[in-house]
Residue, then its C-alpha position, 0 to 999 in steps of 0.5 A: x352154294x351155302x348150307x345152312x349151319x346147325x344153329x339155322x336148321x336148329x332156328x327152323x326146327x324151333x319154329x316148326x316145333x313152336x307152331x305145332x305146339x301153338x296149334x290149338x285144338x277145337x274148342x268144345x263150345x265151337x264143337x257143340x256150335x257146329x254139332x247144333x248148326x248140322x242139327x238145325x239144318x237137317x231139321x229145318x229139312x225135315x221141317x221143311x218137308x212136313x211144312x209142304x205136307x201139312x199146307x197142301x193136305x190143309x188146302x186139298x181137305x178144305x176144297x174137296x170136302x166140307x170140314x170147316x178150316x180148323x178140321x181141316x187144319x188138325x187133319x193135315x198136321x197129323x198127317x205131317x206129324x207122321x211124315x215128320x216122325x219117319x224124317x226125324x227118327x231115320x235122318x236129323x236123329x238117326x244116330x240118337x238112342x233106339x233103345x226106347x222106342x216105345x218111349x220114344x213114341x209115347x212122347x213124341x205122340x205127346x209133344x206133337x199133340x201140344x204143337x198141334x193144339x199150339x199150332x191149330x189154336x192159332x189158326x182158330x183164335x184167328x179164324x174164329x176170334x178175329x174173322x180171318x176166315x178167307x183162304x189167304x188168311x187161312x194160310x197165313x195164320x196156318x203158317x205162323x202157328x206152324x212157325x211157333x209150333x215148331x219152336x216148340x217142337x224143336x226143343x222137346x223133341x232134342x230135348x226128350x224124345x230123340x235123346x242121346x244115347x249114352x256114352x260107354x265106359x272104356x275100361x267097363x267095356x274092357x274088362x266085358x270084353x275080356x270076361x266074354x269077347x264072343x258079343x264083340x265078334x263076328x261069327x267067324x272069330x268067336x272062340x270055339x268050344x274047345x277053346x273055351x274049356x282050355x282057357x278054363x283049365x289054364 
């Protein structure tokens, strides 16, 4: 039976030792590509719903009543804005700034408004301009301005509705901290009254 020498379990240490210190760490630009891919993905689902939304209010307003296609068209869109809004703010964005919600509203208001004149815009150059007026081009060109429309609605709302909320400074949360713990506690752990005027006499 052999055991190994010092300048062997040295060798093996140094190796272990090497590849540790090798190890690399994420990079930030594979960080943000993975945080933008989980982005993309949990819109595209929310998207995806408001796309199912949008084509069956579409098709049920236009063959139940006599509102000509466009109409019909803006309809549904607003119908799935407001079904977007719910899916954006509380599962792609839930974790963005709340601070500002009337903000938020105010220009998410704004920005769909645009993607619908983009969207519905397309659907009447089509139906109108060129005389694709038939159900199936209907919802073709239905589909491709949502297509278009949602490229834009992607980068503004990322952009300037549900924006980041900004980071806290550590040491500004410290010192916070230490001049009043009470707003970082629990009801239970809050220093009493008496404790209060103690910490001042000292």
């Amino acid at each position: 039976m052999t055991y190994p020498t010092r300048r062997g379990l040295g060798d093996t240490m140094g190796t272990g030792g090497k590849r540790g210190a090798h190890a690399r760490p994420t990079s930030a630009v594979r960080l943000r590509i993975e945080r933008l891919t989980r982005e993309v993905a949990k819109f595209g689902a929310v998207g995806g719903a408001g796309l199912l939304v949008n084509l069956i209010t579409f098709n049920l307003v236009r063959h139940t009543t006599d509102l000509q296609v466009v109409r019909a068209s803006v309809i549904a869109t607003v119908v799935a804005i407001v079904s977007n809004y719910i899916g954006f703010r509380y599962f792609t964005y839930r974790d963005r700034d709340k601070s500002g919600r009337t903000k938020e509203l105010t220009l998410f208001v704004l920005f769909s408004a645009v993607g619908l004149v983009i969207e519905n815009g397309i659907l009447f150059a089509a139906t109108y301009g060129l005389g694709f007026d038939s159900p199936l081009a209907s919802n073709v060109f239905k589909f491709v301005g949502i297509g278009i429309a949602t490229l834009f609605r992607f980068w503004s709302y990322r952009t300037w509705v549900f924006r980041v909320a900004p980071a806290h400074d550590p040491v500004t949360d410290a010192e916070s901290f230490l001049e009043n713990p009470s707003p970082y506690l629990k009801e239970e752990d809050r220093p009493t009254q008496g404790f209060r005027q103690v910490q001042r006499v000292r």
